[in-house]
DRENSE-619774 format. One record per residue (C-alpha): x, y, z. Coordinates in steps of 0.1 Angstrom, whole numbers, padded with zeros to 4 digits, always signed. Layout:
% DRENSE-619774
XYZ/...
% end
This chain:
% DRENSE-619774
-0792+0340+2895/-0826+0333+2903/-0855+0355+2885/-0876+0373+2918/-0910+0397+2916/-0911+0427+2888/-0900+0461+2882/-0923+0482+2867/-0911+0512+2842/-0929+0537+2831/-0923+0539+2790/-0913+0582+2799/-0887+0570+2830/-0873+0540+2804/-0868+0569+2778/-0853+0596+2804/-0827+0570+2818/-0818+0556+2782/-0828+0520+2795/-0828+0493+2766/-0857+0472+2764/-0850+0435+2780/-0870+0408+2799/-0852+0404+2829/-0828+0429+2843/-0806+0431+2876/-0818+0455+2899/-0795+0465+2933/-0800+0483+2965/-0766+0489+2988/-0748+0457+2984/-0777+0435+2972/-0782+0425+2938/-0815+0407+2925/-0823+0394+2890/-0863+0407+2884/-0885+0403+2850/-0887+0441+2836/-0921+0454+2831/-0924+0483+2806/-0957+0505+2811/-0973+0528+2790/-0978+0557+2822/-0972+0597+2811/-0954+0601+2844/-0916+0595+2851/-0924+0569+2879/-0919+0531+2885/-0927+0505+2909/-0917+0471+2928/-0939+0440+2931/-0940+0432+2967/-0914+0398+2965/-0890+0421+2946/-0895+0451+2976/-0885+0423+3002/-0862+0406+2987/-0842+0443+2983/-0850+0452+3020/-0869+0481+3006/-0893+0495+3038/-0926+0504+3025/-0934+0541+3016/-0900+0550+3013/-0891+0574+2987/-0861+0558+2966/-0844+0573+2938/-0835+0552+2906/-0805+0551+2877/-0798+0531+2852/-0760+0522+2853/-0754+0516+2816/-0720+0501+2820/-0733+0474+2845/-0768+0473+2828/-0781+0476+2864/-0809+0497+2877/-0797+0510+2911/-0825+0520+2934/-0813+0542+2966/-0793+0558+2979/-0786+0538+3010/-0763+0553+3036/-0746+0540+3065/-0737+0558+3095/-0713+0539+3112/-0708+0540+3153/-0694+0517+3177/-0727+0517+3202/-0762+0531+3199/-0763+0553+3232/-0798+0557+3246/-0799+0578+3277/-0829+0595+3290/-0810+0630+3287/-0782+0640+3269/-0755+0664+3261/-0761+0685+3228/-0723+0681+3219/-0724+0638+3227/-0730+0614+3200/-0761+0600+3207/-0773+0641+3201/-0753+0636+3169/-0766+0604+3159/-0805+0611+3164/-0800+0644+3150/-0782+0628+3114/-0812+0603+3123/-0838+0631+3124/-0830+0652+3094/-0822+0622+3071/-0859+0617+3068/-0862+0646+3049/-0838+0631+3018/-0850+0604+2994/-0834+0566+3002/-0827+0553+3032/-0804+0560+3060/-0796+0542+3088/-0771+0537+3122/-0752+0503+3124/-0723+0487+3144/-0701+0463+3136/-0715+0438+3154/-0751+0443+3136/-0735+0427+3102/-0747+0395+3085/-0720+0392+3064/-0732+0358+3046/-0761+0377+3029/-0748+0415+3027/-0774+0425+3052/-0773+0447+3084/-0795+0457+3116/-0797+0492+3111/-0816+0517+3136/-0838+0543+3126/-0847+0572+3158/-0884+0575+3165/-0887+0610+3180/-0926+0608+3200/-0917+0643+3218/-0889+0669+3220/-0872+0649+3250/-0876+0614+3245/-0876+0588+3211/-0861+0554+3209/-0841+0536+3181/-0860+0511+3160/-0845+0479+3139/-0847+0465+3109/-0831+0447+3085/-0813+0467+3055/-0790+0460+3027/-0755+0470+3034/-0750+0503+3019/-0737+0524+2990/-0722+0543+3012/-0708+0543+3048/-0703+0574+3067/-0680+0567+3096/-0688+0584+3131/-0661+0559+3145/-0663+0582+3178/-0627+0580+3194/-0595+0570+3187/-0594+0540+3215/-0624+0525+3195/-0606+0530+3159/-0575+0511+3174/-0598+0478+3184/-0593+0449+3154/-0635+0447+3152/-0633+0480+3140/-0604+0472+3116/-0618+0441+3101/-0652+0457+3098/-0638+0488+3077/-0620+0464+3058/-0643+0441+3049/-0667+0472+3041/-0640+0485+3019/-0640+0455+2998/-0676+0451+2987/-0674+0462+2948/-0704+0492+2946/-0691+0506+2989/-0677+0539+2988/-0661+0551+3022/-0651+0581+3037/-0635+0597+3064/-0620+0564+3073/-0599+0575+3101/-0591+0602+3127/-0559+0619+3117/-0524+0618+3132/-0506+0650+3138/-0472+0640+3126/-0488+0623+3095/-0510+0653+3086/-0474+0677+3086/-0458+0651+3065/-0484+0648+3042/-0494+0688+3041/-0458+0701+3037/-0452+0680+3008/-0471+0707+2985/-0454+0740+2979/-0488+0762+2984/-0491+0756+3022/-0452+0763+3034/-0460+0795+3043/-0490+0787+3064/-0479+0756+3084/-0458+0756+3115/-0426+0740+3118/-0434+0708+3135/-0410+0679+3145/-0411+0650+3165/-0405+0655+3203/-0368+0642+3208/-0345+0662+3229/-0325+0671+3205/-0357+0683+3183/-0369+0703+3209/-0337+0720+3213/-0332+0732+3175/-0370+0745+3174/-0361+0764+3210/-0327+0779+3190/-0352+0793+3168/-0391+0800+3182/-0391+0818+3216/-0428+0797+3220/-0437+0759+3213/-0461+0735+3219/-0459+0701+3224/-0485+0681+3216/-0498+0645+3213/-0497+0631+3183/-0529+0613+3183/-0545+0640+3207/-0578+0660+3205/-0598+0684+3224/-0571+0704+3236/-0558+0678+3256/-0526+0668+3271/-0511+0700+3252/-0476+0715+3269/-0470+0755+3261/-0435+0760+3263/-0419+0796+3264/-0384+0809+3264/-0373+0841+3279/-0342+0865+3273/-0322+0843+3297/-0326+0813+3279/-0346+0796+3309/-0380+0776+3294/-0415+0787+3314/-0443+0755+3308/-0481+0754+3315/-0498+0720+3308/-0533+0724+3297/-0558+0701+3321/-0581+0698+3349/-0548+0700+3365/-0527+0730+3355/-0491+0727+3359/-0475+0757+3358/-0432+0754+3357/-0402+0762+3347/-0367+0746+3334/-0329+0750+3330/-0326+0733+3302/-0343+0709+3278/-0333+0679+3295/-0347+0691+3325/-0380+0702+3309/-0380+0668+3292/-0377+0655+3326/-0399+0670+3342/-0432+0669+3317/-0423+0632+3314/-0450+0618+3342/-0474+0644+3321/-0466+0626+3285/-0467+0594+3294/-0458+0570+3269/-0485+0587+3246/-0458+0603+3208/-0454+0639+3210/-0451+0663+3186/-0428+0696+3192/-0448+0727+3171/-0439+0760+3162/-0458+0789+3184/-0479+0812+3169/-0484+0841+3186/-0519+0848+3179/-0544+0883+3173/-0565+0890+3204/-0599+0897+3207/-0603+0918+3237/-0573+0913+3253/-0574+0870+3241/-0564+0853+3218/-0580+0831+3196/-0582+0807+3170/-0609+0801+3138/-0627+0767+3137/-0637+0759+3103/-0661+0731+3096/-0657+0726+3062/-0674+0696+3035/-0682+0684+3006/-0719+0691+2995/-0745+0677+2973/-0723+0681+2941/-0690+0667+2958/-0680+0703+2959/-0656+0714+2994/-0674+0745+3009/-0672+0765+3043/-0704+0754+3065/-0698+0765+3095/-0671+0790+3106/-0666+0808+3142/-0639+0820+3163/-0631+0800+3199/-0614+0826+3224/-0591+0817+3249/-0602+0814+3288/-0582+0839+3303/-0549+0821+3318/-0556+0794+3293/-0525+0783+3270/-0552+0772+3242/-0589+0783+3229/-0604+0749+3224/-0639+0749+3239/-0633+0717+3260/-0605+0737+3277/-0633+0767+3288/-0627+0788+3256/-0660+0803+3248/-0677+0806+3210/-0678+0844+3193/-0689+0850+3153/-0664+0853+3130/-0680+0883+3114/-0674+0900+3147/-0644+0895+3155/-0630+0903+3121/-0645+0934+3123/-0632+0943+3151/-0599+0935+3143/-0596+0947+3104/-0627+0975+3104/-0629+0979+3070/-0655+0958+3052/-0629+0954+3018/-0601+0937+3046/-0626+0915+3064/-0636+0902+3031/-0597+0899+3018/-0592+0877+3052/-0625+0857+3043/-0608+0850+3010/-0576+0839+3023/-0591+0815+3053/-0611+0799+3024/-0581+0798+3002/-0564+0779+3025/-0590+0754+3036/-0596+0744+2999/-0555+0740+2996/-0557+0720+3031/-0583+0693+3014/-0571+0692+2980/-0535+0681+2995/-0549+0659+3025/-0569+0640+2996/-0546+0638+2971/-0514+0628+2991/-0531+0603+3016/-0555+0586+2990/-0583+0585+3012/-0618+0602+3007/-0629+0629+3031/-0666+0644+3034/-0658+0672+3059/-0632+0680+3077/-0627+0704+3111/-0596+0730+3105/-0586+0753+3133/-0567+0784+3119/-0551+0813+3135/-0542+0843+3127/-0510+0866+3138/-0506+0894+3157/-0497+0907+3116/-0530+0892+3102/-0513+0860+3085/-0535+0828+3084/-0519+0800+3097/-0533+0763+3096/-0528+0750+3133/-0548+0718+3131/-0566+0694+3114/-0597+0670+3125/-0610+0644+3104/-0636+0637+3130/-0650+0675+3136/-0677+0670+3163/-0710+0690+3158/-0736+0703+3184/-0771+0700+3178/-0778+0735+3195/-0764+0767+3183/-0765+0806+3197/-0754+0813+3161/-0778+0802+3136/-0803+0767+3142/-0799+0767+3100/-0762+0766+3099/-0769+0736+3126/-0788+0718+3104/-0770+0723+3070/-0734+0713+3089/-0755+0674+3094/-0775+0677+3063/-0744+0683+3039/-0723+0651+3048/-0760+0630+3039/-0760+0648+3004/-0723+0641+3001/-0735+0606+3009/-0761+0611+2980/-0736+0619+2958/-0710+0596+2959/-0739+0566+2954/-0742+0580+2918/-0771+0600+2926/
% end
């Protein structure tokens, strides 16, 4: 390996970092790797600095505030972090939705300029792969309603956070050979690497003892399924199995005389009834499509003010790889509405609220809070462990009972965030901050 530019070391960093005087020594930045002559200085601070052939040869933009270790194992000094945010386009409309991911992407954009190392957007299609090097976009805000993205040329990174926004994007084989190949690279960490699967998630989740109580029976939609779970729950709902937003969901309920009454959740509400299962298979079949479905256990849920609702938890790791709640509120139910999910017209309340509303007393609001938290940690603990993959954050949406008892109705891999809040701007901000210092983390940082 060629010898390029210096690294300069102040005598106090060399001592803090336990770095062993040598000549030469490699110095890396994402994926990249350079060999540079090591220049030991007698300075009182703990600082160093790169000659300007060793800056570009590691991509480094000027001014920007990079963190160093000394990885003793490798005897490498690793300069960074740098963290890449993964998407499938770079949207770039004039206005935009605070819940779409271009407001998602800008914002990550935004606040990462307030963290040491470098962050940056990149596509699959913006990856040199024969020199570990990637276009990456940086937003350029130049007033509260407009900015525009700006390229450059980075290493590929430590780290790749994936905002892979949909499923029909996940499925395409550039996307699949990109993660791959990502996945490969020796010093890449990954994670959330895919959205989840319904079915999968109950498989994986029931497997550990803790959660029985709190997960719904769940089986795969077959006639003859769907008739057990009917012998036994007087409510269902079927769902698909790769589904999100509330959509494509089928409430099924049975009265006293055995018939089955269905709403489908939509645009386009069908409200029905059936005789039997076969008929009720029959006649959701045009509304399933040849999408998997999965048959799930009804919960009949508290109400707040005469609605029911769920709990969405946004919950992720933070700086010190540590799970924690970030964001927490309660989605209620449009009235006539078979589920709360926002997309579906439920509307946003606090959770503090509605607790109190429900429980009165501080000591059982904070007893629920304990449980709900309880349960999240178990959720991610057993997610991780089972499935072997690495998650930052995940979105869990938990009900609870007309008897008070948490149950864990779904999990997202791929929680979507708004950048605009009526609860707290703060929470906003911490919610896209924490998955950056996750990021931060998990570069050895």
């Amino acid at each position: 390996m060629n010898t390029v530019g210096r690294i300069y070391i102040s005598k106090v960093l060399m001592k803090k970092i336990a770095l062993p005087a040598q000549s030469e020594i490699k110095v890396r930045v994402g994926s990249l790797l350079v060999n540079s002559e090591l220049i030991i200085q007698d300075l009182k601070k703990k600082s160093y600095m790169l000659s300007p052939s060793l800056a570009r040869a590691l991509y480094i933009k000027k001014r920007k505030r990079m963190k160093l270790r000394y990885d003793q194992r490798e005897n490498i000094i690793h300069l960074g972090p740098t963290i890449g945010i993964l998407s499938t386009f770079l949207p770039n409309r004039g206005e935009h939705d605070p819940l779409s991911m271009q407001a998602e992407l800008i914002f990550l954009s935004n606040i990462s300029k307030t963290l040491a190392g470098q962050v940056y957007v990149f596509t699959p299609g913006s990856i040199n792969w024969s020199n570990n090097t990637v276009r990456g976009y940086v937003y350029k805000q130049i007033s509260p309603e407009r900015g525009f993205w700006i390229p450059h040329i980075y290493p590929l990174p430590d780290v790749v956070y994936d905002r892979i926004p949909s499923r029909s994007s996940e499925a395409r084989s550039l996307i699949r050979n990109t993660k791959n190949k990502l996945c490969q690279l020796p010093h890449l960490k990954y994670f959330n690497p895919s959205f989840l699967n319904k079915w999968r998630v109950y498989q994986i989740l029931i497997n550990d003892p803790r959660l029985h109580p709190y997960i719904p029976e769940t089986r795969v939609l077959t006639a003859e399924n769907l008739k057990d779970l009917l012998s036994k729950y007087e409510l269902l709902y079927l769902k698909p199995a790769n589904g999100s937003l509330g959509k494509g969901i089928i409430k099924v309920k049975r009265d006293e005389k055995g018939s089955l009454h269905f709403v489908t959740n939509g645009r386009r509400k069908i409200r029905s009834s059936a005789d039997s299962v076969a008929d009720l298979m029959k006649k959701t079949k045009i509304y399933r499509g040849k999408r998997a479905y999965i048959a799930q256990q009804g919960i009949f849920l508290a109400s707040y003010k005469g609605l029911p609702f769920d709990l969405r938890i946004v919950y992720q790791k933070n700086a010190q790889g540590v799970w924690q709640i970030s964001k927490s509120f309660v989605r209620v139910a449009a009235r006539g509405s078979s589920v709360s999910n926002l997309a579906s017209g439920g509307r946003v309340e606090k959770t503090k609220h509605v607790l109190k509303y429900l429980y009165k007393k501080s000591s059982l609001v904070e007893e629920k809070n304990q449980q709900i938290k309880l349960l999240c940690q178990q959720v991610a603990e057993a997610l991780e462990k089972i499935s072997q993959a690495n998650y930052g954050e995940l979105g869990l949406d938990i009900g609870l009972d007309k008897n008070g008892a948490p149950w864990l109705i779904e999990v997202n891999s791929k929680p979507r965030k708004t950048t605009e809040s009526e609860v707290s701007q703060v929470i906003v901000k911490n919610t896209f901050r924490r998955p950056l210092e996750y990021s931060t983390y998990l570069a050895g940082f």
